[in-house]
C-alpha positions as CSV (number, residue, x, y, z in Angstrom):
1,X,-11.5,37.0,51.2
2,X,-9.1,36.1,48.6
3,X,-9.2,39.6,47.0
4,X,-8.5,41.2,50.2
5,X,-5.2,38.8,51.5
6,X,-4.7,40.2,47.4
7,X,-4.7,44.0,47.9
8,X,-3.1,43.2,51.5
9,X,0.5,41.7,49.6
10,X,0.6,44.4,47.1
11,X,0.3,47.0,49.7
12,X,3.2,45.3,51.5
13,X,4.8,44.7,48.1
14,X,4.5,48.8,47.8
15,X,5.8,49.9,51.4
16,X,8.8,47.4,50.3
17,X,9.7,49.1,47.2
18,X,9.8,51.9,48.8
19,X,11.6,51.4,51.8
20,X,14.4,49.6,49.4
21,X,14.6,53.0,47.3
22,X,14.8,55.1,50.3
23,X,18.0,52.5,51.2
24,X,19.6,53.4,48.4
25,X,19.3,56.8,47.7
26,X,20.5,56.9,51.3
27,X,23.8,54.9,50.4
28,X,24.4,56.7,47.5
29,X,24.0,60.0,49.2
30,X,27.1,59.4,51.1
31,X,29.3,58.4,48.0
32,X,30.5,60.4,45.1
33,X,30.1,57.1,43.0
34,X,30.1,53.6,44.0
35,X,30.0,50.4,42.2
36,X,27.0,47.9,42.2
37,X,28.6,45.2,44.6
38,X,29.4,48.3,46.9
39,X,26.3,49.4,47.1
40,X,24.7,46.1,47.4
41,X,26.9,45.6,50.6
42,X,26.1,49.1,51.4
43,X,22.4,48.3,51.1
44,X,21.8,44.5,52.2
45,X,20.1,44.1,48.8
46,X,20.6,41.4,46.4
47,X,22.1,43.0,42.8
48,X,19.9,41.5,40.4
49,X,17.1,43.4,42.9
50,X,19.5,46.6,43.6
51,X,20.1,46.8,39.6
52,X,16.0,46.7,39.0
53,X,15.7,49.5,41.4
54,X,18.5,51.4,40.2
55,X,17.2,51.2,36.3
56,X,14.1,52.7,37.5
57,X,16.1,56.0,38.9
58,X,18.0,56.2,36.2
59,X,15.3,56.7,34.3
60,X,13.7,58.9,36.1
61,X,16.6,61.3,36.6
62,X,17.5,60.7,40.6
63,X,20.5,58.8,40.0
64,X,23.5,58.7,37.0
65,X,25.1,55.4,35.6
66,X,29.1,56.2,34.4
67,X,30.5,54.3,31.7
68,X,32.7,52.6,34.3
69,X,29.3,51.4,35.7
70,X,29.9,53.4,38.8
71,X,26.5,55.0,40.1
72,X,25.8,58.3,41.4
73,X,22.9,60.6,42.3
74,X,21.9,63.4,40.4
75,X,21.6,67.3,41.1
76,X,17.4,66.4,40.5
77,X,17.3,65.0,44.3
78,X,19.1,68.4,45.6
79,X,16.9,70.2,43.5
80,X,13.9,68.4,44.9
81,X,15.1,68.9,48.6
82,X,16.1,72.6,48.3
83,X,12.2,73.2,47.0
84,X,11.0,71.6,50.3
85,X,13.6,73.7,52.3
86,X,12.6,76.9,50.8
87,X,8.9,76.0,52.3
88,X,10.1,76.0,55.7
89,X,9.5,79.1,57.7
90,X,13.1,78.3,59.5
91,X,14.8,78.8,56.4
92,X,13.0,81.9,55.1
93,X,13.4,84.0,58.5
94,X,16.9,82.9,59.0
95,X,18.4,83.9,55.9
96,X,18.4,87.5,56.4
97,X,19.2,87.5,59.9
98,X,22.0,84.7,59.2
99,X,23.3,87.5,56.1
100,X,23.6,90.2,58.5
101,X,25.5,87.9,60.7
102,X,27.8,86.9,57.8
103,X,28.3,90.5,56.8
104,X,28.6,92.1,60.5
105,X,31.5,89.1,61.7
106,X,32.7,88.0,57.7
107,X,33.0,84.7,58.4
108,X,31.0,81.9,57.6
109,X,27.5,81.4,59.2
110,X,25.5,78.1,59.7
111,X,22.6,77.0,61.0
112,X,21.8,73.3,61.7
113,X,18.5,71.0,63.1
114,X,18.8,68.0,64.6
115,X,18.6,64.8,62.6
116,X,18.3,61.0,64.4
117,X,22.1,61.2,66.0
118,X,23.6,64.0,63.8
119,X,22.9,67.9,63.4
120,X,22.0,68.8,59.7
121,X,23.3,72.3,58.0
122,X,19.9,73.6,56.5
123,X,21.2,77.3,56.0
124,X,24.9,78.8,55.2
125,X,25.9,81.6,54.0
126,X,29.4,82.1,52.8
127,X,32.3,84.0,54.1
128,X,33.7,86.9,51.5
129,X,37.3,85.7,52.4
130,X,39.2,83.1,49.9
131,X,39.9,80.6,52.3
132,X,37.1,79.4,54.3
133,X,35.3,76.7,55.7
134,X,34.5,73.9,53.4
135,X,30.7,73.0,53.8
136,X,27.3,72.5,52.1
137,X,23.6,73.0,52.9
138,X,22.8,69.1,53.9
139,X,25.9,68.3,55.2
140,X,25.5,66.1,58.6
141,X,27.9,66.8,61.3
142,X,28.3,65.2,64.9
143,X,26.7,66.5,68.0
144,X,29.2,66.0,70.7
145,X,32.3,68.0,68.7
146,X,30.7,70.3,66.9
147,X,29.0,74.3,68.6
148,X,25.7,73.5,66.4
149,X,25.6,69.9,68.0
150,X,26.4,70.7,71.5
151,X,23.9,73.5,71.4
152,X,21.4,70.4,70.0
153,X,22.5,67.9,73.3
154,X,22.0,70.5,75.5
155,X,18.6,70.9,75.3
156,X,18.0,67.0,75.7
157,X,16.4,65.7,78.8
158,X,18.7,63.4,81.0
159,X,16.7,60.3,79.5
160,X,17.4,61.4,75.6
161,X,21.1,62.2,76.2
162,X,21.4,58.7,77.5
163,X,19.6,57.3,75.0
164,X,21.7,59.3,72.3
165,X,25.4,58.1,74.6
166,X,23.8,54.6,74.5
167,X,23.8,55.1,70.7
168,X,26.7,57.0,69.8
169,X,30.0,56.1,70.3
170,X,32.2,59.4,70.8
171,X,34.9,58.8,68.4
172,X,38.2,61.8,68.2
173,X,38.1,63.6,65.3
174,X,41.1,65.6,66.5
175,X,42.9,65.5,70.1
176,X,40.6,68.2,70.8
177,X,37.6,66.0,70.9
178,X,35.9,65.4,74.0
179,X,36.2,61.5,74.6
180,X,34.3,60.9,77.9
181,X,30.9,61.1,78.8
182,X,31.6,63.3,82.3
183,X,33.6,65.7,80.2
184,X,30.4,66.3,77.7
185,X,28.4,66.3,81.0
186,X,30.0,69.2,82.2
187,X,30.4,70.8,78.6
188,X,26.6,70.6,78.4
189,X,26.2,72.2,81.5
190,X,28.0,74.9,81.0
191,X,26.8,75.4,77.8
192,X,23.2,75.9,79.2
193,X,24.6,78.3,82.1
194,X,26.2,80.7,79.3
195,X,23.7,80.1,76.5
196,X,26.1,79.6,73.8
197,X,28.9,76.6,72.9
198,X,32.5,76.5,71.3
199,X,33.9,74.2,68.8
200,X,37.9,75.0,69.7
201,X,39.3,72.6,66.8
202,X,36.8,69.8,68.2
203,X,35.9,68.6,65.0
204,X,38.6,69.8,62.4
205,X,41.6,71.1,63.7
206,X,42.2,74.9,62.5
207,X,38.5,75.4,62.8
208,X,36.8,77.1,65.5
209,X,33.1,77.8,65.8
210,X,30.7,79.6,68.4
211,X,27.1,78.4,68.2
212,X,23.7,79.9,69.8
213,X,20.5,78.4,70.3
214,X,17.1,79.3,68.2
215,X,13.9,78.6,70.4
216,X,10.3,78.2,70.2
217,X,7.2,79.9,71.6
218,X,7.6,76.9,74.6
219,X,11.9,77.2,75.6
220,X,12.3,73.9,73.1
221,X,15.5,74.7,71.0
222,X,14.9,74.0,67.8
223,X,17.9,75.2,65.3
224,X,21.0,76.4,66.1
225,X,23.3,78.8,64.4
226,X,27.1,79.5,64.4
227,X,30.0,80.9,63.0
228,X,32.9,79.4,61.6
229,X,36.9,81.0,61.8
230,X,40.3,79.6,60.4
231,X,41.9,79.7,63.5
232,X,44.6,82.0,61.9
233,X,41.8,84.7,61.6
234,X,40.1,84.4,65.0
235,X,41.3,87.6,67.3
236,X,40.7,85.9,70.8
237,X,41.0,89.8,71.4
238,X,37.0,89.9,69.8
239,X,35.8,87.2,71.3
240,X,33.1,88.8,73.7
241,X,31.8,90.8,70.5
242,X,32.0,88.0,68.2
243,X,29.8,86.0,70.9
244,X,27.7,88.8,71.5
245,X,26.7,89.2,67.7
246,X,25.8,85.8,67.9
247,X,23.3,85.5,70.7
248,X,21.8,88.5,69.3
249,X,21.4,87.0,65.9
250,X,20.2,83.4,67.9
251,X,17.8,85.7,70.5
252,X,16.0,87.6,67.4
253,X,15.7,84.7,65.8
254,X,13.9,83.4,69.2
255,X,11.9,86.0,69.0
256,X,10.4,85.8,65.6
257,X,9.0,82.5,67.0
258,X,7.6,83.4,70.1
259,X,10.6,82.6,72.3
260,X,10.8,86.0,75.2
């Protein structure tokens, strides 16, 4: 007996450590640095503990201590994520498809999956033009302002998208931004009644995006992909080709898994 109640506290000593690492890579992933008593607020975790932990991934490579004492993670952790994106059939179908896109419109294309409350960029590929959209391949981005994200909340059942309301509060990014939940209602709707959504400078003002669903064998959206403009470069004149290149590029995608 006593050997087991042994093995059962170091397995819950284990899941601990873990959990506590997870924290705070998580924290530092959404700083360029940060000090120890940051993080430690950022984290909940006592410094002489946080300190222990961070040794350890500094030593292993996953996270960089400044002279200033200022912490920071590492390119290894991208490194490690990009290998398990580059294993995902998503990625590896898309990219061509989302290239084509990028060279056919020459702006910036992304695609994005849904993470807990937020969409996630998984794929971009760059606009040719010198000023563009500043992004990156992980980024997180909110649902209810954003093409990608609306495209996302649309395909929720009535229960998840009060769940996700109940969750979320829907804060202005720019005067654009819708602020009530009848407004997103009927932004949802209309995005499933024309099968594609529009960022009009929801989420950063001189930015305007267009967004199509990517589907599965069963309806279930499960990616979305868009296209970014500076609003100085967006020809309203264009606007039924540049949508039409888009649900193409979103339909073929569909396709490829089973969607018809």
């Amino acid at each position: 007996m006593v050997k087991k109640e042994t093995c059962s506290k170091d397995e819950r000593q284990q899941t601990s450590g873990v959990i506590r690492t997870i924290a705070i890579l998580e924290a530092l992933s959404r700083h360029r640095s940060i000090n120890l008593e940051s993080l430690a607020k950022n984290t909940g975790l006592p410094k002489a503990t946080l300190l222990r932990f961070l040794s350890t991934l500094v030593s292993l490579g996953y996270v960089h201590r400044d002279p200033s004492d200022l912490y920071s993670l590492t390119l290894k952790m991208f490194s490690v994520g990009s290998r398990g994106l580059e294993h995902l059939d998503l990625i590896n179908l898309a990219n061509p498809i989302a290239q084509d896109l990028c060279d056919e419109l020459g702006e910036t294309v992304h695609m994005g999956v849904l993470e807990e409350d937020e969409a996630v960029y998984v794929l971009k590929k760059e606009s040719s033009f010198t000023i563009r959209m500043y992004s990156r391949v992980g980024k997180t981005i909110p649902l209810y302002c954003t093409a990608i994200g609306k495209i996302l909340l649309s395909d929720m059942s009535e229960d998840e998208l009060a769940s996700y309301l109940g969750r979320v509060s829907l804060k202005p990014f720019t005067p654009n931004t819708i602020r009530g939940r009848d407004q997103l209602s009927l932004e949802l709707a209309r995005i499933r009644e024309q099968g594609w959504a529009l960022d009009n400078e929801e989420h950063e003002m001189g930015t305007l995006c267009i967004g199509a669903p990517i589907k599965d064998y069963s309806g279930s959206v499960i990616a979305a992909i868009s296209v970014s403009w500076p609003m100085f470069r967006y020809n309203e004149e264009e606007h039924k080709r540049n949508t039409a290149a888009i649900l193409q590029a979103s339909e073929t995608l569909s396709a490829l898994f089973g969607y018809t």
